[in-house]
C-alpha positions, 0 to 999 in steps of 0.5 A: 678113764683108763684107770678105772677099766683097770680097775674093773678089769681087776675086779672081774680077773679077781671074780674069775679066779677066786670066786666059784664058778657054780652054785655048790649045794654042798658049801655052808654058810658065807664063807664056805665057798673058799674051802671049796674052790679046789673042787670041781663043783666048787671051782672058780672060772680060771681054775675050772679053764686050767685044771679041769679043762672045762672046753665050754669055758674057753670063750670066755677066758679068750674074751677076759685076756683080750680085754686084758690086752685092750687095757694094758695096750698103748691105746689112747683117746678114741681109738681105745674107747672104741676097742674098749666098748667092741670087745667089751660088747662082745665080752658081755654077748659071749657070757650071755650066750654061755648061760643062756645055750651051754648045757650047765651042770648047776646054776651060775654063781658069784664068779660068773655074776662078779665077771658079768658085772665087770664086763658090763661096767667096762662097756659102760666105761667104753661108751661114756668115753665116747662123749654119750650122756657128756661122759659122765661115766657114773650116769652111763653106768647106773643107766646100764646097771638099771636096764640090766637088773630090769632086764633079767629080773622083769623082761627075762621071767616074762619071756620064760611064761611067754615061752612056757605057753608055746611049748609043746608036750614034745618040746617043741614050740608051737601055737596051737596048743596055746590057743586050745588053752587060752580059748579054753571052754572051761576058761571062757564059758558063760553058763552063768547066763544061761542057768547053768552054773558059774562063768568061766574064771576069765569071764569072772575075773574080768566082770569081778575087776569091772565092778570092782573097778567102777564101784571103788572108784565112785566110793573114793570119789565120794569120800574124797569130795566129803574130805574137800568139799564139805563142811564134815567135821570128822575128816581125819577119821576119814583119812585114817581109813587109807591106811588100813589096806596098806597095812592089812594082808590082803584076806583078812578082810575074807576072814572078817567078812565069814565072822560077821556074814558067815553060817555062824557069824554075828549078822547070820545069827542076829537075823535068824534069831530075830527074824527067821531067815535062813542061814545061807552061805551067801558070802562065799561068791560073787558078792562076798569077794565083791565086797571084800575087794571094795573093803580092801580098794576103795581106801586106795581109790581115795589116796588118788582122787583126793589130790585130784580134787583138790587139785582142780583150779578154784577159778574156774570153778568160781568163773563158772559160777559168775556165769551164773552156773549152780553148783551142780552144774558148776561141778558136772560141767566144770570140775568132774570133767578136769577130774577125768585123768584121777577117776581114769587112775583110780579105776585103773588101780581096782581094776588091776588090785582086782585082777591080782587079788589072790587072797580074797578070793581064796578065802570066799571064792567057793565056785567063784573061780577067778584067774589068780586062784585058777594059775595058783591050783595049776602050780600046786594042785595034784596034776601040776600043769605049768603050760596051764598056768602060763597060758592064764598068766598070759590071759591076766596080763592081757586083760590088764594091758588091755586096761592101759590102753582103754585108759589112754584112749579114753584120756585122748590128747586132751589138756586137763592142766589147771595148775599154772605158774599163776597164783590162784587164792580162790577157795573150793565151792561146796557140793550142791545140797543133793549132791551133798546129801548123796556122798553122804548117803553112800560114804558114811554107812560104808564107811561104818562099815568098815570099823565094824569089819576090821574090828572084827579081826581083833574080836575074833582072834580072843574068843574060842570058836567063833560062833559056836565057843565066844569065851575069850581066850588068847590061846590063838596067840599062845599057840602062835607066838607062844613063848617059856622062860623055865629053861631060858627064853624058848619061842615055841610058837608056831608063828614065830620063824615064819614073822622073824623070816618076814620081818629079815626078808622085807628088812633086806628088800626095803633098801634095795627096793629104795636105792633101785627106785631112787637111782631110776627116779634121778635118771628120769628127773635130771639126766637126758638120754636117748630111748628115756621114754622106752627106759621108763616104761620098761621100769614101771612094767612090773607094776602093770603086771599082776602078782599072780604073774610075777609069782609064776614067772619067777618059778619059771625063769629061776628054776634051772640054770643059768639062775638057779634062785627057787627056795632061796630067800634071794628070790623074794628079796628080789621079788620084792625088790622089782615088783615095789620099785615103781613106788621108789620111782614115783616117789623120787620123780615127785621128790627131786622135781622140787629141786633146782637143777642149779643145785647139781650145775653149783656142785660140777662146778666147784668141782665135784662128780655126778656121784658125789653130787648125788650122795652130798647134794641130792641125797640129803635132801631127799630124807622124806621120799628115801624114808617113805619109800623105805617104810611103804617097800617094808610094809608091802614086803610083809602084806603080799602074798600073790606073788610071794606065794609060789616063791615060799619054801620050808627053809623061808616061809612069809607070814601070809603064806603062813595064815594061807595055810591056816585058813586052808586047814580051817584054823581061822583063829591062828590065822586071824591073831597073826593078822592082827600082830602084823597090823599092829607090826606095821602100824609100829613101823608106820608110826616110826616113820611118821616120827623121824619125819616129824623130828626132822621137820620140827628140828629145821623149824626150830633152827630158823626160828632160833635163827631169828631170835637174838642171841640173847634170847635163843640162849634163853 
């Protein structure tokens, strides 16, 4: 133990005195802060302590010497781990402190975070010495590491909106101008039911996610119970349909919906034509964001409730029928109730989607205010207001824990467990014939629907001017990826630096948001420690936090020192990373469930560490889960736009910020191609994904097969 605290006491000496202290705006490229280190803005920590006399810094150099003399002293056993993890601790506050107190002149860099990490990793070491987790330092340390990173990139810009929205204009801090604001008449109002105009953009917002909660889940039930219940013969074209919403950005279904139901869409002039009505701008409002987020949820609302159904004991079922029970009645009685915890999920889900859905709303709003667009206006109208914005934040996140709990309460204690260590080779009953005919009579016209819908991406970006010009034309792609080969290969698209920027920034963020997730889920699955259910929340928080949040609280907290990351491509690496990591968490609970925890009891014993248990014996079978988790963190990567669409700048601008600014200007043409080459990127990756699988699935197959043949014949 000994040895390694040297050895991290290493890493953290070398941080401080060869790595710069502050972020220095003039450095260039990887490398260029070397040159820099014999200036003042460019210095690292020792050097800024000795040279320049940085007084501010003296703690922390007091607190790197004295942990130098706990691990060069004579100390052993119990008595050094306990002045390892005292001054460690105490190390570690008084950095934080620093950063969060002194009056710094940038933001803290590489020196200060190498320092940091060494200190925290010695505490870590200190603790496991203490016997806590059976003195496995590595499982010590990825515990703090992943509280750590939870911490200040979840907890720690959530605290910034909290504390944004208590500010006052003389910068105190106080409540009564956060209750003016989030009590606002203008946010609250409800004209709407008198006559007298739209509601207020909270009202709206929480009546929007109501119906679309309750509409995509009733939806996703129907289809779910066609796909299990019923003798359809086109089943998998139903399961294709959950696809779609995962690789389509999130307007794109707004823009399909104004080429279809727009003053010039294809449905607007049929019905004029034909039969006289007038062309209205019904589709912009209520209803058109209505239907926009079913298009976009019910799909989702599917994925959850499909396992649930099948999920449902058939013994049961075919008890309850013995007692002489109809279908019907076996289904109300019986099975819809064992089906609560997936339609409580899935209502869960369009309820939150909803909340957080940015560009459909911008897209066919018009006097439809909704929070997410209200907090977006705030940032980047022509009065910036952030105490506004963090005030609406505050009411959207509300709203969505306020569902949380509603939904634990209406789950109650109660046990809906039908799948036991008992074999149970009972077949599904079928719906009942009404019931039948009704999910029939809702699911397939939608789902009509929703081909015509998402082919209309694809039409409207090779035709001119939708409605007015419908010669067919790939000027849209031209001019957004548009490329010449006189003078060499020269991309003049306007498109292509905002796609090769989306394409590198989700490349970096899928990994890592994997390896977080992963490292989280073996936490969860194979290690005991106290406060575990409190950890685990604290991971799964950034999902139950809307985009729109997320976004502000980044711009917020890493805005000024002591972490300066606005209009880097760091902070939506990062983003990214926090904001997708409960996928890698679930996925890997569900993955590393299915293993024997006598597979990590062999390897300790022969000999091996928690680490090269997890990278030799755990990690190699988990190849599905670390590749689904990689492709689903990509494609999110690339699709989102809520919370990204405050983090973009001139130097690293996404895709969907891109078409964002296409639509606003009017370009549906440009914005609707762009889609259309993300979809098709995706669907690239996504088949990628599915092959690699298949290989690996198809290559074990074939060697057990080839495993029994007779040698004779496997040569054959």
């Amino acid at each position: 133990m000994k040895k390694t605290a040297l050895w991290w006491l290493a890493a953290g000496m070398l941080s401080a005195a060869c790595l710069p202290w502050f972020v220095n705006e003039d450095a260039q490229g990887p490398l260029s802060f070397l040159s820099g280190l014999g200036t003042e803005p460019g210095a690292s920590l020792l050097i800024r302590v000795a040279v320049f006399s940085d007084a501010a810094l003296w703690p922390i150099g007091l607190c790197l010497f004295a942990l130098a003399a706990v691990c060069f002293s004579g100390l052993s056993g119990r008595r050094f781990a306990v002045a390892l993890t005292s001054v460690s601790a105490v190390s570690l506050a008084v950095l934080v402190a620093y950063g969060l107190t002194a009056d710094l002149p940038a933001g803290l860099s590489w020196g200060a975070f190498g320092l940091a990490s060494s200190m925290l990793f010695l505490l870590t070491s200190g603790i496991s010495s203490l016997r806590s987790a059976n003195g496995d330092a590595f499982v010590v340390g990825l515990i703090g590491a992943v509280i750590v990173l939870v911490g200040l990139f979840v907890f720690f810009p959530i605290a910034h909106v909290m504390s944004e929205a208590f500010e006052l204009p003389d910068g105190s801090y106080g409540v009564s101008r956060f209750f003016s604001l989030f009590f606002a008449k203008e946010v609250w109002h409800l004209s709407c039911l008198s006559g007298g105009g739209s509601c207020g953009p909270a009202v709206n917002s929480l009546f929007l996610a109501v119906c679309t909660g309750l509409a995509t889940t009733m939806l996703g039930l129907a289809f779910a119970l066609i796909a299990t219940r019923s003798g359809f013969r086109a089943k998998r074209l139903l399961r294709m349909l959950t696809v779609l919403p995962i690789i389509t950005p999130p307007f794109v279904i707004g823009l399909a919906l104004i080429l279809l139901f727009g003053r010039a869409g294809v449905v607007t002039d049929f019905a004029h034509e034909w039969f006289g009505f007038d062309k209205t701008r019904w589709v912009y409002g209520f209803t058109g964001v209505f239907v926009a987020q079913l298009l976009s949820f019910t799909p989702i609302a599917f994925l959850v409730l499909i396992g649930v159904v099948e999920g449902v004991s058939p013994s049961m079922e075919e008890a309850s029928q013995t007692m002489r029970a109809s279908r019907w009645q076996t289904f109300r009685h019986v099975s819809l109730p064992l089906m609560r915890p997936g339609l409580a999920n899935a209502f869960l889900l369009g309820f939150i989607e909803s909340l957080a859905d940015f560009g459909n709303p911008l897209v066919l709003g018009g006097d439809f205010g909704v929070l997410s667009t209200e907090i977006y206006f705030a940032i980047v109208g022509a009065v910036s207001d952030s105490a506004r914005a963090a005030v609406l934040g505050i009411v959207l996140l509300t709203m969505t824990l306020g569902a949380f709990l509603l939904q634990r309460w209406w789950l109650g204690s109660g046990s809906y467990a039908t799948v036991t260590g008992k074999g149970d080779s009972g077949r599904h009953c079928h719906m009942s014939r009404g019931l039948k005919l009704t999910c029939y009579a809702v699911a397939l016209p939608w789902a009509a629907f929703t081909a015509v819908v998402y082919s209309m991406i694809f039409f409207g970006s090779i035709v001119a001017l939708w409605g007015y010009d419908n010669s067919f034309t790939l000027a849209h792609y031209t001019r957004a990826f548009g490329f010449d080969f006189s003078d060499g290969l020269s991309l003049n698209g306007a498109a292509w630096d905002s796609y090769f920027t989306t394409l590198k920034i989700a490349a970096l963020a899928a990994p890592l948001t994997a390896l977080v997730g992963l490292a989280t889920a073996y936490l969860l699955v194979r290690r005991q420690f106290a406060g575990k259910q409190i950890f685990e929340f604290g991971t799964l928080l950034s999902f139950a936090i809307p985009g729109t949040v997320v976004g502000i609280s980044y711009i917020l907290a890493f805005n000024v020192p002591p972490i300066e990351l606005t209009g880097t491509g760091a902070i939506l690496i990062i983003a990214f990373m926090f904001r997708n990591m409960p996928v890698g968490v679930r996925g890997g609970v569900a993955a590393m469930s299915q293993l024997d925890k006598s597979l990590d009891e062999a390897s300790v014993t022969l000999g091996a560490n928690s680490f090269t248990t997890v990278r030799r014996v755990i990690a190699p079978l988990l190849g599905p889960a670390i590749l689904a988790a990689l492709v689903y963190s990509f494609v999110r990567a690339i699709t989102s736009v809520s919370a990204v669409i405050f983090l973009v700048s001139a130097r690293h601008n996404m895709a969907t910020s891109f078409i964002v600014g296409r639509v606003e200007n009017g370009e549906f043409g440009i914005a609707i191609a762009y889609s259309a080459v993300l979809i098709i990127t995706m669907l690239v990756c996504i088949g990628l994904l599915q092959l690699i699988v298949g290989q690996r699935a198809l290559y074990r197959a074939d060697r057990k097969r080839k495993n029994q043949l007779s040698p004779q014949t496997a040569t054959t």
